[in-house]
Backbone of each chain as nested JSON, in Angstrom:
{
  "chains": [
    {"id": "A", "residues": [
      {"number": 1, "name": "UNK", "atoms": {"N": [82.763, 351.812, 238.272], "CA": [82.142, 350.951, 239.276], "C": [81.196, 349.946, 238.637]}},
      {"number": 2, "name": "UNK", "atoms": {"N": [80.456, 350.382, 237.903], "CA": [79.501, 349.039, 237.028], "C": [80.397, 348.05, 236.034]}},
      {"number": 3, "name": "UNK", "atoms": {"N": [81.789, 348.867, 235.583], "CA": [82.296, 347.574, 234.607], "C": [82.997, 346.839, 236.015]}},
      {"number": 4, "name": "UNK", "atoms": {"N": [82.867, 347.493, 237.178], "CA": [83.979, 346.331, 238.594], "C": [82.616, 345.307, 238.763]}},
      {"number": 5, "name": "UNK", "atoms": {"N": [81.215, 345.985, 238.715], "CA": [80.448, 345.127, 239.22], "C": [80.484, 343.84, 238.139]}},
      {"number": 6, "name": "UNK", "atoms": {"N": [80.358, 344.725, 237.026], "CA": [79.981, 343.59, 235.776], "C": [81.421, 342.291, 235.597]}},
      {"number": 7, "name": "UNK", "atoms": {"N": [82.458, 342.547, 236.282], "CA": [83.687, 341.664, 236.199], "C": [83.486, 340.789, 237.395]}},
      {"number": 8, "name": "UNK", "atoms": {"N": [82.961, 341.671, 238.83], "CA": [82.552, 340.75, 240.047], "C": [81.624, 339.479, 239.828]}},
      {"number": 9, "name": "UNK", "atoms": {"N": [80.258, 340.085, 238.574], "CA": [79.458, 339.333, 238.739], "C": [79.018, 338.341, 237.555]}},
      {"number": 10, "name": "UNK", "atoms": {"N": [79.989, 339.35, 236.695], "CA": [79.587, 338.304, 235.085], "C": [77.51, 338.862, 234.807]}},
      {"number": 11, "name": "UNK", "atoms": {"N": [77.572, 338.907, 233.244], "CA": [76.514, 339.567, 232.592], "C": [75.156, 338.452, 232.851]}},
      {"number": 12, "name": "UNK", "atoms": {"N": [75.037, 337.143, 232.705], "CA": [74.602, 336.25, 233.27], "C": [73.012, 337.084, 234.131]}},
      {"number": 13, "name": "UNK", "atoms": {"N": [73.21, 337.006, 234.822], "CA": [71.884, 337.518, 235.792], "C": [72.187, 339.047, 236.036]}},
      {"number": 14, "name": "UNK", "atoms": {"N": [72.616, 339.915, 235.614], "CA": [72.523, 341.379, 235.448], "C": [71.722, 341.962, 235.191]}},
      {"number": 15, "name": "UNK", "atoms": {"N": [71.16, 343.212, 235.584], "CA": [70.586, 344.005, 234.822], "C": [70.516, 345.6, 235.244]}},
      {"number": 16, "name": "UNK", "atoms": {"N": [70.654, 346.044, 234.982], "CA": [70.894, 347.552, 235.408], "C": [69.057, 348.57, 235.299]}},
      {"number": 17, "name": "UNK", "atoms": {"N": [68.711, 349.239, 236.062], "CA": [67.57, 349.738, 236.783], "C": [68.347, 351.133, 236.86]}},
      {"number": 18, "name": "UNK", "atoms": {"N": [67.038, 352.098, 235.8], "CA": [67.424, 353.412, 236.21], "C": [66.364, 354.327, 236.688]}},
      {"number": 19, "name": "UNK", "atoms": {"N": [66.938, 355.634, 237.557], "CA": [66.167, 356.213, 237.775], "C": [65.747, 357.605, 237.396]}},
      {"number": 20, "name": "UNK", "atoms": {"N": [66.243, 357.625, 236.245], "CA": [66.507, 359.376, 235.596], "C": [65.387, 360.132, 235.369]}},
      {"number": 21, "name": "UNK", "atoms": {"N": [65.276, 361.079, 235.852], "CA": [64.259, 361.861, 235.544], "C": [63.309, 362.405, 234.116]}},
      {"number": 22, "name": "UNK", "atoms": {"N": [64.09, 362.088, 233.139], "CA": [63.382, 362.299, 231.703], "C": [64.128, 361.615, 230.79]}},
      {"number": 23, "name": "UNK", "atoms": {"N": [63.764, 361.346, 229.711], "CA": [63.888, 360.742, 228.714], "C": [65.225, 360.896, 228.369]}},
      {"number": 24, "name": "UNK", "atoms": {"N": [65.685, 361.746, 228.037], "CA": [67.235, 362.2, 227.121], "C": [68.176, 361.532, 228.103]}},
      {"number": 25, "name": "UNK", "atoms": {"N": [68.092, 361.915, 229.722], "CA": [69.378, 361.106, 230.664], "C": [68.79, 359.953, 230.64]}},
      {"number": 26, "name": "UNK", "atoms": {"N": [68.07, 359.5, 230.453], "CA": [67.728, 357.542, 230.607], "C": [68.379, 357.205, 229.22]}},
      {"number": 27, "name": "UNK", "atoms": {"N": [67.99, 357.481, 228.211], "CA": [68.233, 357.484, 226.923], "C": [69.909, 357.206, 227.162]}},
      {"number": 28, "name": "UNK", "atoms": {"N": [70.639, 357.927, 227.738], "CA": [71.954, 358.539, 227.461], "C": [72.673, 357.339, 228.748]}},
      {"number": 29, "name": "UNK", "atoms": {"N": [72.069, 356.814, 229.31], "CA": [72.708, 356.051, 230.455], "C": [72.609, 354.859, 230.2]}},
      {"number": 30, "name": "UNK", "atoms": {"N": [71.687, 354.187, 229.072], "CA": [71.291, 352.979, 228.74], "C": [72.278, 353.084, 227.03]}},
      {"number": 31, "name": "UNK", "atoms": {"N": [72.752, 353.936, 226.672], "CA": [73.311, 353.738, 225.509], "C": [74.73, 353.465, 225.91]}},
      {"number": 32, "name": "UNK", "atoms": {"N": [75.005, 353.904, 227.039], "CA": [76.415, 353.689, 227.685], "C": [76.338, 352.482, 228.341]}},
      {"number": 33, "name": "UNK", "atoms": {"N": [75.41, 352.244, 229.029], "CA": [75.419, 350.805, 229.451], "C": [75.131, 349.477, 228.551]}},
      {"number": 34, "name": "UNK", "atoms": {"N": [74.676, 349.94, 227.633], "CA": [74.353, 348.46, 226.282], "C": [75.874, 348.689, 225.419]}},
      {"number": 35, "name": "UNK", "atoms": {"N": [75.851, 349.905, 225.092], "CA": [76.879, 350.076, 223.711], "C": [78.391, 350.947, 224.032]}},
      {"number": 36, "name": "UNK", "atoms": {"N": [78.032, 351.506, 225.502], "CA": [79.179, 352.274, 225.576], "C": [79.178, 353.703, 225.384]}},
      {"number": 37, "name": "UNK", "atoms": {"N": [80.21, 354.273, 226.409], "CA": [79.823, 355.395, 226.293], "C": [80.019, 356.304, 225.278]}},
      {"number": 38, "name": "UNK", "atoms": {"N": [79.056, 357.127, 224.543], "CA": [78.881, 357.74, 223.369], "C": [80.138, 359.248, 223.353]}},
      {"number": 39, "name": "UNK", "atoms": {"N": [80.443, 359.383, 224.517], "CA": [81.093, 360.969, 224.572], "C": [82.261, 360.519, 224.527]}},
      {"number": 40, "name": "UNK", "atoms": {"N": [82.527, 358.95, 224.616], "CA": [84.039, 358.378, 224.892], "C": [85.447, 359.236, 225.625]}},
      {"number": 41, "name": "UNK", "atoms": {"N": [84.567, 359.74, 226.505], "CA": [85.727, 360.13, 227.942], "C": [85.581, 359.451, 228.759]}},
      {"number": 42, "name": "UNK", "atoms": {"N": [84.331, 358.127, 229.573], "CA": [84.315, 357.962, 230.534], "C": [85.326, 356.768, 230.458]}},
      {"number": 43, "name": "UNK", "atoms": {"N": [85.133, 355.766, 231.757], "CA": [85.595, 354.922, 231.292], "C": [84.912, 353.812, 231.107]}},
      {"number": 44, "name": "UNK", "atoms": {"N": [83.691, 354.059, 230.478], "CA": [83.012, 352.915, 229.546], "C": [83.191, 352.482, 228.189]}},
      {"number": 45, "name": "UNK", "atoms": {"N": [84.368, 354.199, 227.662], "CA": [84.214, 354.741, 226.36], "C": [84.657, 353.319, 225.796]}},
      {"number": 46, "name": "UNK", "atoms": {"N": [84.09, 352.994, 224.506], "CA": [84.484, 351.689, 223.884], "C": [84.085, 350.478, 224.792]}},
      {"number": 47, "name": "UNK", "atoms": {"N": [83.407, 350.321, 225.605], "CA": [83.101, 349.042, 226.364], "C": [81.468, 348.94, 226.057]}},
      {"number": 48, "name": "UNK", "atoms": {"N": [81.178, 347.821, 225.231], "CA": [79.683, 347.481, 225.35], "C": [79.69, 346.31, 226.253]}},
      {"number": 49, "name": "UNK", "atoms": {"N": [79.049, 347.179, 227.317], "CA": [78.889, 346.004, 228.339], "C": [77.221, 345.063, 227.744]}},
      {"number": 50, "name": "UNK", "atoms": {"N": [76.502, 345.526, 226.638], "CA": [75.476, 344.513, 226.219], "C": [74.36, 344.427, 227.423]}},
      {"number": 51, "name": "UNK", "atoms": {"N": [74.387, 345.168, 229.192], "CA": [73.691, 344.898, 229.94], "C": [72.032, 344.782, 229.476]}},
      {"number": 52, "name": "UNK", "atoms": {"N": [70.71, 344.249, 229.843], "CA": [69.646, 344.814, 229.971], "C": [69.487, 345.955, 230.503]}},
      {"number": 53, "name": "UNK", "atoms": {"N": [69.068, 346.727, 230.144], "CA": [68.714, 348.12, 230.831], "C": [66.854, 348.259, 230.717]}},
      {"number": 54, "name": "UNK", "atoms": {"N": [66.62, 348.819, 232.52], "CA": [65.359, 349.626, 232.236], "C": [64.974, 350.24, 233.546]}},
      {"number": 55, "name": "UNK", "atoms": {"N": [64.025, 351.087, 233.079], "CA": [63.538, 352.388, 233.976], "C": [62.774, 352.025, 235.24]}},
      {"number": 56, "name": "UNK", "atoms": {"N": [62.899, 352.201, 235.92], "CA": [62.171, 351.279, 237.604], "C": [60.98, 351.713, 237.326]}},
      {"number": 57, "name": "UNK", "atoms": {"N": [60.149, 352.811, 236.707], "CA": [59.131, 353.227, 235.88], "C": [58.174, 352.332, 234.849]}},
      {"number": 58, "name": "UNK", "atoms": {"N": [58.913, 351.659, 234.412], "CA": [58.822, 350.798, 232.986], "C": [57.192, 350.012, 233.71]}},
      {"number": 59, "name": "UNK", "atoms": {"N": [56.215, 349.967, 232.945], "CA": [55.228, 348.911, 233.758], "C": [55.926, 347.819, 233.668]}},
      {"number": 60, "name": "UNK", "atoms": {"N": [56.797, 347.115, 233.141], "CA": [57.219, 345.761, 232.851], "C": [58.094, 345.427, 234.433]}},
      {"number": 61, "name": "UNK", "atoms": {"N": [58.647, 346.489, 234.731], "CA": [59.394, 346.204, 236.184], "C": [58.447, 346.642, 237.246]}},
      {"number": 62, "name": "UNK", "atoms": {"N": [57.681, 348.464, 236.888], "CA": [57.481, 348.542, 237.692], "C": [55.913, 347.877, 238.559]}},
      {"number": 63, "name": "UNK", "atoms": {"N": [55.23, 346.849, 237.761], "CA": [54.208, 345.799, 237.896], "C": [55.069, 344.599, 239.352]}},
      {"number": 64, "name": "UNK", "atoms": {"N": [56.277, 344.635, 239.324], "CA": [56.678, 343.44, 240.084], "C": [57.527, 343.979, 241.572]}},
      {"number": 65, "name": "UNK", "atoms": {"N": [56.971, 345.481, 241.839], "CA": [57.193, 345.874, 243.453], "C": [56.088, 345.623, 243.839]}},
      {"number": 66, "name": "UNK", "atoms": {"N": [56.5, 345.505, 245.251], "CA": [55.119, 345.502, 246.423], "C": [54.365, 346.946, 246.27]}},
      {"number": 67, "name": "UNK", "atoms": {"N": [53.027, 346.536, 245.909], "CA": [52.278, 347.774, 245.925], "C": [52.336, 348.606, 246.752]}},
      {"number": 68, "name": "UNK", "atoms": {"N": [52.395, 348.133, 248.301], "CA": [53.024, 349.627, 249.39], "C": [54.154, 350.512, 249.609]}},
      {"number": 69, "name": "UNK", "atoms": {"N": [55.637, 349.699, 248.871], "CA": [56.874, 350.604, 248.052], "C": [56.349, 351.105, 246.837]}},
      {"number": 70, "name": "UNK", "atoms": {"N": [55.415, 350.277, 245.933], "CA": [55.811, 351.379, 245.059], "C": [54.803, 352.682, 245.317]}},
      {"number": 71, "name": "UNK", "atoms": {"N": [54.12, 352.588, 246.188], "CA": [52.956, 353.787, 246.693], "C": [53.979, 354.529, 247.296]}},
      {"number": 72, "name": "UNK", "atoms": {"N": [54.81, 354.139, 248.123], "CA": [55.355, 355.021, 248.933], "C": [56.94, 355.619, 248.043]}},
      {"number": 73, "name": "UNK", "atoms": {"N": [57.302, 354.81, 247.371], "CA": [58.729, 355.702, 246.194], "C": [58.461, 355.572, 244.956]}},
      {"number": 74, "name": "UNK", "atoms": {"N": [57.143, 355.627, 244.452], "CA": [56.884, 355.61, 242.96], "C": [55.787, 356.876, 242.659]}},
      {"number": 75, "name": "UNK", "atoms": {"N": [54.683, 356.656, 243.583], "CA": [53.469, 356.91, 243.192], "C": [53.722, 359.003, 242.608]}},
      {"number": 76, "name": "UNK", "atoms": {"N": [54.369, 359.412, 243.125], "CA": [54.336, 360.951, 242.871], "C": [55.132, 361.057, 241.349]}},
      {"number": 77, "name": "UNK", "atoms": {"N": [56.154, 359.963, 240.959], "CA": [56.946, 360.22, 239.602], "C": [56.064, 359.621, 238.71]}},
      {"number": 78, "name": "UNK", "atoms": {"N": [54.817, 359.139, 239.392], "CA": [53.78, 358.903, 237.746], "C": [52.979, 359.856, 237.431]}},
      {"number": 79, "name": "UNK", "atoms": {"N": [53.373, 361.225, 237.719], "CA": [52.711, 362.316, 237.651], "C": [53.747, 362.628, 237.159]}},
      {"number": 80, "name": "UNK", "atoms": {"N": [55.081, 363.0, 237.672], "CA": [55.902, 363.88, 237.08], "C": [56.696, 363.426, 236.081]}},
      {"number": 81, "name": "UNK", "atoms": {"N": [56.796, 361.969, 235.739], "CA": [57.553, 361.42, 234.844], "C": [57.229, 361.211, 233.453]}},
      {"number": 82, "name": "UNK", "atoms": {"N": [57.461, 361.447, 231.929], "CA": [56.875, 361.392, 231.037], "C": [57.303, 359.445, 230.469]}},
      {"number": 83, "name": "UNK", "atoms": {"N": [56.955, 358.616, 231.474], "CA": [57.243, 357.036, 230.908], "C": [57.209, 357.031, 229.623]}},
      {"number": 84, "name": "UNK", "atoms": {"N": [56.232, 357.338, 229.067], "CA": [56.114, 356.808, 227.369], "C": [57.687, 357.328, 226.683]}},
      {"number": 85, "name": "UNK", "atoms": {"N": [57.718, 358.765, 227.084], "CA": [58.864, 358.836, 226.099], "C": [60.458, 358.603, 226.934]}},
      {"number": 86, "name": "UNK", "atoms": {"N": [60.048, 358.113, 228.09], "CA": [61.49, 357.153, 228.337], "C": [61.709, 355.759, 228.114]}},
      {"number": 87, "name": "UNK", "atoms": {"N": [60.467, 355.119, 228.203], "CA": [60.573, 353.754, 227.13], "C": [60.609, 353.442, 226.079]}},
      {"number": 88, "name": "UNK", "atoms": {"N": [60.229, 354.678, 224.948], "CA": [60.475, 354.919, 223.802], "C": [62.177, 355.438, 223.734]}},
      {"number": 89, "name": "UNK", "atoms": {"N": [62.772, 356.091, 224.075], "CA": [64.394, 356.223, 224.191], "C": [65.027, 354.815, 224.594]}},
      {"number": 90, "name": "UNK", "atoms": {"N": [64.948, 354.266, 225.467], "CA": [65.253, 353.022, 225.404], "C": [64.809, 351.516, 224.891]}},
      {"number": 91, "name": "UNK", "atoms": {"N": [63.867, 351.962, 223.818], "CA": [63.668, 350.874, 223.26], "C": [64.381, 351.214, 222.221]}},
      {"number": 92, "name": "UNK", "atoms": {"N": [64.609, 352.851, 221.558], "CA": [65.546, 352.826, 220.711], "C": [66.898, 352.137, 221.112]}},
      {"number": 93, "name": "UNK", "atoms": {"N": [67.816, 352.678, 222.246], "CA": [68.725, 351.436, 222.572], "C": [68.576, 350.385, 222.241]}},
      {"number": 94, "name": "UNK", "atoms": {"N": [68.091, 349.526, 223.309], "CA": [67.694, 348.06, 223.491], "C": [67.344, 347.276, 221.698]}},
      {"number": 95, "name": "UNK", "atoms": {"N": [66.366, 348.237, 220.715], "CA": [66.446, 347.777, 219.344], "C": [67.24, 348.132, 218.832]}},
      {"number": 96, "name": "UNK", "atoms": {"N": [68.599, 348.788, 219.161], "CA": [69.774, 348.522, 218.023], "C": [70.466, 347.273, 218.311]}},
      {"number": 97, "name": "UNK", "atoms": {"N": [70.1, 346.811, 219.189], "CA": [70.629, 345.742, 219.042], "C": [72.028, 345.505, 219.514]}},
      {"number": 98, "name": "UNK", "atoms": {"N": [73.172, 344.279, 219.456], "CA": [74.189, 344.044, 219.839], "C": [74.939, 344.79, 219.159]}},
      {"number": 99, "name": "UNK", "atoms": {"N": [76.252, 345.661, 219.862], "CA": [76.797, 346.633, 219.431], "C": [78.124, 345.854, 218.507]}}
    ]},
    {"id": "B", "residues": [
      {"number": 1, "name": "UNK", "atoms": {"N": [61.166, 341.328, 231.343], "CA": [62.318, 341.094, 232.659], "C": [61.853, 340.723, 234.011]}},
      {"number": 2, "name": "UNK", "atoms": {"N": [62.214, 339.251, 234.524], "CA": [61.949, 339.121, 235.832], "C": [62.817, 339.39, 236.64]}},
      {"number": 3, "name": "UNK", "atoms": {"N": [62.462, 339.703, 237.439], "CA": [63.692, 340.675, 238.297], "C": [63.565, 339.647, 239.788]}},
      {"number": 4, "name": "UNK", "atoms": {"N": [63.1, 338.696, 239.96], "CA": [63.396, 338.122, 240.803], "C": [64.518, 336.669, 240.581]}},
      {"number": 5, "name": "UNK", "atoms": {"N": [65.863, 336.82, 241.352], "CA": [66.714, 336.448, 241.105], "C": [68.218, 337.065, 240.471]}},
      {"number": 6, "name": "UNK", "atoms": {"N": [67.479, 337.973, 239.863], "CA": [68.699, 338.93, 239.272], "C": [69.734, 339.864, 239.88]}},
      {"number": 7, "name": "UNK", "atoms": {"N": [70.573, 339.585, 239.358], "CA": [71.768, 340.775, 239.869], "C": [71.142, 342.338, 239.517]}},
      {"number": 8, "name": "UNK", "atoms": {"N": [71.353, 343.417, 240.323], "CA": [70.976, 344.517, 239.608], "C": [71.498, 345.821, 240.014]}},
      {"number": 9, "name": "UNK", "atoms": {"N": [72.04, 346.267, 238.89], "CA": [72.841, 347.48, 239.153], "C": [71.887, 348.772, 238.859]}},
      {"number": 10, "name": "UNK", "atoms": {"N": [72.143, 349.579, 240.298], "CA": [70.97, 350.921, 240.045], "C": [71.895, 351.788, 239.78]}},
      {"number": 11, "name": "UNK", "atoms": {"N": [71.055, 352.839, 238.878], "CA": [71.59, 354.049, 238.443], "C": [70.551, 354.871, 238.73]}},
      {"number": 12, "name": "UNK", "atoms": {"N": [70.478, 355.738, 240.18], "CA": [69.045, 356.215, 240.691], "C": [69.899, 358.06, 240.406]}},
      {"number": 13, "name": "UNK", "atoms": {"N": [69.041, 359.019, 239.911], "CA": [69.079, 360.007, 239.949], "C": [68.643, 361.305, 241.442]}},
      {"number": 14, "name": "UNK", "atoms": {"N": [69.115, 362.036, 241.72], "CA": [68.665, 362.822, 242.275], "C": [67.572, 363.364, 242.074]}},
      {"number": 15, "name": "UNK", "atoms": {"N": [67.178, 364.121, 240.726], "CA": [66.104, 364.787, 240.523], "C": [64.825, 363.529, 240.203]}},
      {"number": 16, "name": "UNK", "atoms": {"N": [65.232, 362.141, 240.218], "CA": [64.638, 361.881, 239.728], "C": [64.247, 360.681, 240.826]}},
      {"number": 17, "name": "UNK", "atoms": {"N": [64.401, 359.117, 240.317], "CA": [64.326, 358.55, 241.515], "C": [65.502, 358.078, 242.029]}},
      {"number": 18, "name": "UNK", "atoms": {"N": [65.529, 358.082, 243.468], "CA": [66.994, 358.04, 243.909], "C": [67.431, 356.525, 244.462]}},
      {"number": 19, "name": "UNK", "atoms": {"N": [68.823, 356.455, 244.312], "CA": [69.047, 354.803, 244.313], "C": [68.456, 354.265, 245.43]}},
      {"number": 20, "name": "UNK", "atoms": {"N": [68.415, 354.92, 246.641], "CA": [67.793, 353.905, 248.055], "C": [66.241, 353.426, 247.628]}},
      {"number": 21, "name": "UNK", "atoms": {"N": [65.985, 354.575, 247.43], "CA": [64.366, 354.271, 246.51], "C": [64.381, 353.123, 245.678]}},
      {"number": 22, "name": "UNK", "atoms": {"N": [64.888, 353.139, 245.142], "CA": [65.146, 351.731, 243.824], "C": [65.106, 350.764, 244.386]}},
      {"number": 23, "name": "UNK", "atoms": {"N": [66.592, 350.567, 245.267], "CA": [66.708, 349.434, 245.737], "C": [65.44, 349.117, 246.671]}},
      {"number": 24, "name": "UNK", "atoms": {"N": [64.435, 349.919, 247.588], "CA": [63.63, 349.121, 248.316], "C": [62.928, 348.626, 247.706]}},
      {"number": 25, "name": "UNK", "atoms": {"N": [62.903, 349.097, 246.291], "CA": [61.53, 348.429, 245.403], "C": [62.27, 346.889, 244.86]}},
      {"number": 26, "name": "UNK", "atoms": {"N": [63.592, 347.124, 244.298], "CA": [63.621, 345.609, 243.721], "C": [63.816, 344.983, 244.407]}},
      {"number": 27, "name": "UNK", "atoms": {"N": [63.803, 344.971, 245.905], "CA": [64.82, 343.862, 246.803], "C": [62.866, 343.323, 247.011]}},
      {"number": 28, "name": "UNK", "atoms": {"N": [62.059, 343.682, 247.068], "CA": [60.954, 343.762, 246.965], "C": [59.876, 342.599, 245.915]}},
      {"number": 29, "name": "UNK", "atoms": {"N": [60.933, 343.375, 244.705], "CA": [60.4, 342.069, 243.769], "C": [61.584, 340.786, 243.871]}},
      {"number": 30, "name": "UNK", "atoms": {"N": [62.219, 340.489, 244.677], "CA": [63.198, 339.074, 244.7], "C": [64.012, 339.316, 243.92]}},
      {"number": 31, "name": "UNK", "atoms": {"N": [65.029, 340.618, 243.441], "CA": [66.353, 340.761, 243.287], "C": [67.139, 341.292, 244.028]}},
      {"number": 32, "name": "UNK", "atoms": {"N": [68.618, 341.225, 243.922], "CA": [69.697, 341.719, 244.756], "C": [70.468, 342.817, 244.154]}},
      {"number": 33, "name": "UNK", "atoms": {"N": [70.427, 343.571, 244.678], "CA": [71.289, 344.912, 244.356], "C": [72.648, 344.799, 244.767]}},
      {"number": 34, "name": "UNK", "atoms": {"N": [73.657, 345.232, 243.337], "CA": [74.807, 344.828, 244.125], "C": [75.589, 346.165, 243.565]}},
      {"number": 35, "name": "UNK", "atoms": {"N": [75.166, 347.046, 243.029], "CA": [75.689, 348.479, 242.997], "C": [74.257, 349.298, 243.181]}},
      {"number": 36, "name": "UNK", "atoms": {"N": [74.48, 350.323, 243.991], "CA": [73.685, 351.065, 244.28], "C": [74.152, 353.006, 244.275]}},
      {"number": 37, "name": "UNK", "atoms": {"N": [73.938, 353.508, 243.085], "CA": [74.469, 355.025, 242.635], "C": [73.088, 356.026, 242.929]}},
      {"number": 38, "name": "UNK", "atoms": {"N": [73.396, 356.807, 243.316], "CA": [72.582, 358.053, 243.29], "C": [73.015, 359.374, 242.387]}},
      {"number": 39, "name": "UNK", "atoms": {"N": [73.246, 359.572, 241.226], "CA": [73.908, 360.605, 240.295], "C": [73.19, 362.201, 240.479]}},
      {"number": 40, "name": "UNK", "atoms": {"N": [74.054, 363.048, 240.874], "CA": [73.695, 364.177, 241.046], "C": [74.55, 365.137, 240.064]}},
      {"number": 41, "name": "UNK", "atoms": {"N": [73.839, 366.285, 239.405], "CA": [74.496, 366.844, 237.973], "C": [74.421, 368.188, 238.923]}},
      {"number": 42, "name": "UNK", "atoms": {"N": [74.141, 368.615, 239.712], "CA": [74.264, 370.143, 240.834], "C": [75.376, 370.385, 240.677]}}
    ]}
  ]
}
């Protein structure tokens, strides 16, 4: 469904927003979405779709919701979420660079 | 990343945050959601 979106819409203004609960599945969903999927069964296997990827978490995105959404679907996962080390997993992505 | 204007594909978790959630936040900051997943591993 994301390589139908990514053919509907062209890479251009894309960007893919995740919501995974810890580091290792963000890590693992952004390496499939930049470089492809690593277990090469899905059917991303061999497709670097090159998307931006990041965590709806990220201060960089999550600075640009309306403060009363993100109070009302954010505010409890900045307690339970360890951000640092899911932006650290995907900056490892994002710095390897073009696949 | 400005996310106003952008295409944006969610990948919202169950345990974690879930795609409707997502999307109210970016449609929020002036992007359009044009896949919207909720992934459950149960």
């Amino acid at each position: 469904m994301v390589r139908k979106a990514v053919d509907e819409f062209g890479k251009a203004d894309l960007v893919a927003i995740l919501g995974s609960p810890d580091a290792d599945s963000a890590e693992l969903y952004a390496e499939t979405l930049v470089h492809g999927d690593p277990s090469w069964l899905g059917p991303l296997a061999g497709v670097a779709l090159d998307l931006p990827v990041y965590h709806i978490m990220e201060p960089e995105i999550k600075d640009q919701i309306d403060p009363a959404l993100r109070k009302e679907h954010l505010e409890l996962f900045e307690i339970a979420l360890d951000v640092d080390k899911i932006e650290e997993g995907l900056n490892r992505v994002r710095g390897r660079g073009r696949a | 990343m400005q996310l106003k204007g952008k295409k944006v594909i969610i990948i919202g978790e169950r345990d974690g945050i879930q795609g409707p959630a997502i999307e109210a936040c970016v449609r929020s900051a002036g992007a359009e959601p044009v896949l919207v997943q909720t992934q459950c591993f149960v």
